[in-house]
NULOVO-741651 format. One record per residue (C-alpha): residue number from 0; x, y, z. Coordinates in Angstrom, 2 decimals, padded with zeros to 5 digits. Layout:
<NUM,<X,Y,Z>>
...
//
This chain:
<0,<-057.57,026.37,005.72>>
<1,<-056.83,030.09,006.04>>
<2,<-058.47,030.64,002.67>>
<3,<-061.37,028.56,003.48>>
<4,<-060.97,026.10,000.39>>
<5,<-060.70,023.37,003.69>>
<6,<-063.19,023.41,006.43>>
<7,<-060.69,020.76,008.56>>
<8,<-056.93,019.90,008.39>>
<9,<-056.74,016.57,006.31>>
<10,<-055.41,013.80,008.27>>
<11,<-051.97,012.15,008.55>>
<12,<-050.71,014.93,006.14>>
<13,<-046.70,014.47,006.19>>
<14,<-044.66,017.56,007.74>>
<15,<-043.41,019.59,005.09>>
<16,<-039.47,020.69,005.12>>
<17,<-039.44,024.83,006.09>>
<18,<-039.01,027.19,003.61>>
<19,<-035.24,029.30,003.92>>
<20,<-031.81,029.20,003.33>>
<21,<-029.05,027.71,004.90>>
<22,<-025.35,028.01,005.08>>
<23,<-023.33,025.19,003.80>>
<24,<-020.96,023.91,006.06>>
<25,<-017.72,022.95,003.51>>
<26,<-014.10,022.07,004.43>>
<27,<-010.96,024.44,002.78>>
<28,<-008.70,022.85,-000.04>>
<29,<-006.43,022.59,002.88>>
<30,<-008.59,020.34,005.42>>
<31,<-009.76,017.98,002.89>>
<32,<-006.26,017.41,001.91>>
<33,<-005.53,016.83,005.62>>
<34,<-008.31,014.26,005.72>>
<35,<-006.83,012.57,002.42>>
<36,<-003.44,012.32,003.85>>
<37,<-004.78,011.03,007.44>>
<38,<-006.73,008.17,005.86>>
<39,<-005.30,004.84,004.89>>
<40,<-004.50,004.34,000.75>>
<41,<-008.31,002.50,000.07>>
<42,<-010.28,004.71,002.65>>
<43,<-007.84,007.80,000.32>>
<44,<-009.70,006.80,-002.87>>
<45,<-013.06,006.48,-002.02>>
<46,<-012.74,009.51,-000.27>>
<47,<-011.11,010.96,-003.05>>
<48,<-013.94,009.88,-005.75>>
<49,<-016.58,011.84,-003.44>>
<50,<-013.91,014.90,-002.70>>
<51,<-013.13,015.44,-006.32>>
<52,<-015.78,013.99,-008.39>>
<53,<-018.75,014.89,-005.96>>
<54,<-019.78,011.41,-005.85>>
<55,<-022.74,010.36,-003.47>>
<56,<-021.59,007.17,-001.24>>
<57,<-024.05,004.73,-002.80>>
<58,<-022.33,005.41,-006.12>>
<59,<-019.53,004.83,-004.50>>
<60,<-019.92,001.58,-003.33>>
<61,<-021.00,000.58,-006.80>>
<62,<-018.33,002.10,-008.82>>
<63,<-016.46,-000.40,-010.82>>
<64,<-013.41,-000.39,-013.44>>
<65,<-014.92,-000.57,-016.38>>
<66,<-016.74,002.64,-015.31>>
<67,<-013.50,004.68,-014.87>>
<68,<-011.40,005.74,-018.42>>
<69,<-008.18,007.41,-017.81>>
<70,<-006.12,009.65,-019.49>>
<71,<-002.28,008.91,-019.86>>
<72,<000.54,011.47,-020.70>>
<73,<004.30,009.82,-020.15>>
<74,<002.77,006.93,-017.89>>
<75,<001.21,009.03,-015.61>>
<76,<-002.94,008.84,-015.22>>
<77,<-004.08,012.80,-015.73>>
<78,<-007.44,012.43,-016.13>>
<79,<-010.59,011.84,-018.38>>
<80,<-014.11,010.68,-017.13>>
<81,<-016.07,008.41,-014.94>>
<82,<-019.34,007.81,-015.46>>
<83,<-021.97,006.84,-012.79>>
<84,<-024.32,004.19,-013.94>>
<85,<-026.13,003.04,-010.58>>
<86,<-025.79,003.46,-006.69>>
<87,<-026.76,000.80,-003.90>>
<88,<-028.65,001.69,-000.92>>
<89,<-029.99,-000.66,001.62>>
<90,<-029.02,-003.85,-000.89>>
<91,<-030.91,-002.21,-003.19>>
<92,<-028.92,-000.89,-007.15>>
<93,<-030.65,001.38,-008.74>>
<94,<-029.87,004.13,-011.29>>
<95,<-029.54,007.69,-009.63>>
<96,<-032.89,009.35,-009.81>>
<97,<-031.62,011.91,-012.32>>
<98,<-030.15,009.74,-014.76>>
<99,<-026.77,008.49,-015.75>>
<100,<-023.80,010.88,-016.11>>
<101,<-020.21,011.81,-017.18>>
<102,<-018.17,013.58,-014.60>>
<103,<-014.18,014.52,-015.23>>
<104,<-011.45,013.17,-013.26>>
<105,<-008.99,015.57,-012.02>>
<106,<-004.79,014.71,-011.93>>
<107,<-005.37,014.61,-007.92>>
<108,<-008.35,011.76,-008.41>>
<109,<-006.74,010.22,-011.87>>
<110,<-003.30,008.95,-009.71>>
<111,<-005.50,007.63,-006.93>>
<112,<-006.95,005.56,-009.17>>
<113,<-004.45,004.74,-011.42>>
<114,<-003.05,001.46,-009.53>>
<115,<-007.06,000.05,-010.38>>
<116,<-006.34,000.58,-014.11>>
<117,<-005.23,-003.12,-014.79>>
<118,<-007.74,-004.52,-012.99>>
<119,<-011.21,-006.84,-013.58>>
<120,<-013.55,-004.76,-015.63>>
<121,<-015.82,-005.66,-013.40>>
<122,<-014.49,-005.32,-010.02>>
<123,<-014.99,-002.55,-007.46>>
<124,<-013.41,000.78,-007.17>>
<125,<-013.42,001.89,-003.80>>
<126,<-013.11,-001.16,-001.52>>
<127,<-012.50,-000.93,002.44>>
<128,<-009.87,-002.12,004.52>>
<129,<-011.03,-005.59,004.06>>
<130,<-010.40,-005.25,000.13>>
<131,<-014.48,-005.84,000.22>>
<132,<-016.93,-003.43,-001.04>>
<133,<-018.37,-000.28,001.41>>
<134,<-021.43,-002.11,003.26>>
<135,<-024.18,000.48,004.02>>
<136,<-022.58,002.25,006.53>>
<137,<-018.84,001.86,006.10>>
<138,<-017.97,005.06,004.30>>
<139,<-019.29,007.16,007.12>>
<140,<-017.70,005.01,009.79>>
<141,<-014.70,005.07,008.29>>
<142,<-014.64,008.95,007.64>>
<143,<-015.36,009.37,011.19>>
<144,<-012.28,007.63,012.64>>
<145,<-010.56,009.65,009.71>>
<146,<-011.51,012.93,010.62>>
<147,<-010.89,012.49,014.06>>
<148,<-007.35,010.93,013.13>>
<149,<-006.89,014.41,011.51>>
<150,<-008.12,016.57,014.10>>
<151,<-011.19,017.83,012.04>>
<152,<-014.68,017.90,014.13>>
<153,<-018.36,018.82,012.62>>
<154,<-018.37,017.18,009.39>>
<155,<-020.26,014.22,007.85>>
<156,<-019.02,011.95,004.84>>
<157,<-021.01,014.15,002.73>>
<158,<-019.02,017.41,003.08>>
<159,<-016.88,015.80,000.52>>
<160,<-019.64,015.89,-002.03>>
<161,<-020.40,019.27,-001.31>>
<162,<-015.99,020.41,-001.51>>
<163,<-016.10,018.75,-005.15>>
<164,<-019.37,020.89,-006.16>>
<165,<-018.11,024.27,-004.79>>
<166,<-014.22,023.28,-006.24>>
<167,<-016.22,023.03,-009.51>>
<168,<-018.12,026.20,-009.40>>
<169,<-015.00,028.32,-008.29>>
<170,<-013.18,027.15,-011.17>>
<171,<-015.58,028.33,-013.46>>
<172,<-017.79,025.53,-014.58>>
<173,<-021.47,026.85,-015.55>>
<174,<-023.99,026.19,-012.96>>
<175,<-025.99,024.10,-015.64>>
<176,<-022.90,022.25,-016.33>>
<177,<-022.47,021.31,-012.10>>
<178,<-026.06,020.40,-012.06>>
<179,<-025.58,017.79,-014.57>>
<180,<-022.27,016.47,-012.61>>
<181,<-023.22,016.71,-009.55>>
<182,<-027.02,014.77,-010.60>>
<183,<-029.03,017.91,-008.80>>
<184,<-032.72,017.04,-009.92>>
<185,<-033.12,020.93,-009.73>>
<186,<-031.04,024.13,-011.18>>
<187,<-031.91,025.61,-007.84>>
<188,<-030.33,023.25,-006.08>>
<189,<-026.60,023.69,-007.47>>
<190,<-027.13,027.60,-007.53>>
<191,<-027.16,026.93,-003.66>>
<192,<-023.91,026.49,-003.50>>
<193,<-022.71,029.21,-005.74>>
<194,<-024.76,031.72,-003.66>>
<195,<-024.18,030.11,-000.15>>
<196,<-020.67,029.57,000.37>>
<197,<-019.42,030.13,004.37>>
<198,<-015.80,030.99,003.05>>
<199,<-017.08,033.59,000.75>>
<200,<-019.20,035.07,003.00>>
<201,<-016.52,034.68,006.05>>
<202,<-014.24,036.64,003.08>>
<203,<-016.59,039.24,002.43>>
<204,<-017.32,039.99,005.86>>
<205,<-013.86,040.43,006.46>>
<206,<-013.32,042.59,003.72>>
<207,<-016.20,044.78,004.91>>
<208,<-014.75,045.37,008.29>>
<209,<-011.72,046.53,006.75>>
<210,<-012.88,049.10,004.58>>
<211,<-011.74,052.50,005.10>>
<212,<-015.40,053.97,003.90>>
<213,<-016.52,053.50,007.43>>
//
């Protein structure tokens, strides 16, 4: 309308998201271990499979065993790769909106799910307390009465995502390379993280003030 190509505002139009940057809110190595060790064993590996494989909760409630292959060195699980093939929302599967993908499993994530190995091809991974599959909300219900258990406020489910997407970028992995794990429609999107990272900029700040230059 400021340009003039539209004498009147269009009806109805949706709101559009603002435009700027924002500062991810991510838990330390050390409080998402706290949260791993506060939560009971099943709640400990679905956690773990968002935590350290950056998986979104409606691939977790679909994950199943013949989607997991592990790695063995002198009988004990030390990785290899799960791939995600389809996430449930609402009652709904569907595959993820950027495609199937491969992501590694860590030693940390490969014991957690070794005890599964043996298992029904096709039953579930993660399964609650119940031994029954995450219902819509269950994950973040659960997490909740985790984190407080641990003494950790501010957080949703989904800062467990975003730990295993920063972990990954720390340790080197190309930002092309996270984009594909993490299923980020967009490169931009995964550069996020590797330019907005509270702890870094916390560090940085810090190392700022200490500087003898001033």
């Amino acid at each position: 309308m400021k340009r003039g190509y539209l004498r009147t505002r269009p009806a109805n139009l949706p709101r559009l998201k603002p435009i700027g940057q924002t500062v991810l809110e991510l838990p330390s190595d050390e409080e998402v271990k706290k949260l791993l060790d506060a939560a009971r064993e099943a709640h400990r590996r679905s956690f773990a499979l968002m935590a350290y494989a950056g998986l979104r909760p409606n691939e977790v409630r679909t994950l199943r065993r013949r989607d997991v292959r592990l790695r063995w060195e002198k009988g004990e699980a030390i990785g290899s790769f799960v791939s995600i093939l389809e996430g449930r929302s609402h009652g709904q599967i569907r595959t993820p909106k950027t495609g199937q993908r491969e992501i590694p499993i860590v030693p940390p994530l490969a014991r957690l799910l070794a005890p599964v190995e043996q298992g029904p091809r096709d039953g579930h991974i993660a399964l609650n307390e119940r031994g029954k599959p995450w219902g819509q909300y269950g994950l973040d219900q659960a997490f909740s009465r985790v984190r407080r258990r641990a003494g950790l406020e501010g957080w949703s489910v989904y800062c467990l995502r975003h730990h295993a997407i920063t972990l990954w970028l720390r340790r080197g992995v190309p930002v092309h390379v996270v984009q594909r794990m993490a299923g980020h429609k967009h490169l931009a999107t995964s550069q996020r993280y590797a330019h907005y990272l509270k702890k870094d900029l916390e560090e940085a700040a810090r190392r700022l003030a200490e500087t003898s230059a001033w």
